[in-house]
N, C-alpha and C positions, 0 to 999 in steps of 0.2 A: 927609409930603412935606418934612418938614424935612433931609430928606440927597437931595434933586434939587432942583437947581436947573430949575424952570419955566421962567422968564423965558429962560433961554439955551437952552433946548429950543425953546421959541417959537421965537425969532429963527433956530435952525436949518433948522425946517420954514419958517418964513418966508421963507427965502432961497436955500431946497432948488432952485427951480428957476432961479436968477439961475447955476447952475454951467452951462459950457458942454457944449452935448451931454446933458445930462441925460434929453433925448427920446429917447437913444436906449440908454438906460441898461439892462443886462438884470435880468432879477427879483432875481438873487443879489445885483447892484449896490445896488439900491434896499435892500432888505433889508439886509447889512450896515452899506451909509450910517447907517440911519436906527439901528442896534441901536448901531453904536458914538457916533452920539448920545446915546441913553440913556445911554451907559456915559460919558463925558465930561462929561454932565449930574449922574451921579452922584458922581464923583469923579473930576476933570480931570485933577489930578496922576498916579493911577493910570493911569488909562486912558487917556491921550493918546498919540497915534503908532501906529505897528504892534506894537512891544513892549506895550503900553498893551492896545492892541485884543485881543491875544492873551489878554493875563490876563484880559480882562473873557470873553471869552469861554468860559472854564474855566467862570467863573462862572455862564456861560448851561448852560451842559453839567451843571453841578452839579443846577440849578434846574429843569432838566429833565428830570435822570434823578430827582426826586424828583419831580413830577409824573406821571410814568408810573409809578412805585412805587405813588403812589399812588393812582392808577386801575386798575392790576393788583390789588394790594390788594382792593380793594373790590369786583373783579369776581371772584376769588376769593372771598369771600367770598359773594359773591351778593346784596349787599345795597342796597338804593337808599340817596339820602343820606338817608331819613328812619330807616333800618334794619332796615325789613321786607324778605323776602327778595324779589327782584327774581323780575315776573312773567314766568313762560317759556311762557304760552301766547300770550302779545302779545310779535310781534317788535320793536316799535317799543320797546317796553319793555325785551327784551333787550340792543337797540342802544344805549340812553341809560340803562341798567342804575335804569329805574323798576320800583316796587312795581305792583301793580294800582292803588291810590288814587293814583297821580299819572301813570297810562299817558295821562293827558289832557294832562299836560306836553309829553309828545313832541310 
């Protein structure tokens, strides 16, 4: 946690709803508020303003397109994360791409 700043993450969400109209804010709004939080938390000089917000948002796109790599990954492969092949007679299994010995996780 040493490259986020907490403390000013706090006082964010602390003060989230002192902005005017925020009741009546849509999901997109909420959701990007609080993303370019993190990212301003993270590194203010970068990410501050709309220029700021852009580039951290590469970054989410970055983070995200390896996140789904690597959940295609692995569902290609067929494998749960302990690496036994994921059981295909339980669909809860297929869904949450568990082995038989963890179909109880689902």
């Amino acid at each position: 946690m040493k490259n986020f700043d907490l403390k000013k993450f706090k006082d964010f969400v602390d003060t989230y709803d002192s902005q005017r109209g925020h009741e009546d804010y849509e999901v997109r709004t909420i959701i990007d508020d609080f993303l370019y939080g993190i990212g301003i938390c993270l590194n203010e000089d970068e990410y501050k303003n709309a220029d700021g917000y852009q580039k951290f948002q590469e970054v989410l796109r970055e983070h995200l397109k390896m996140k789904v790599n690597d959940t295609l990954q692995d569902e290609k492969h067929g494998t749960c994360w302990c690496g036994q092949s994921i059981d295909l007679t339980n669909l809860d299994c297929v869904e949450f791409a568990l082995c038989k010995d963890h179909a109880s996780d689902a």
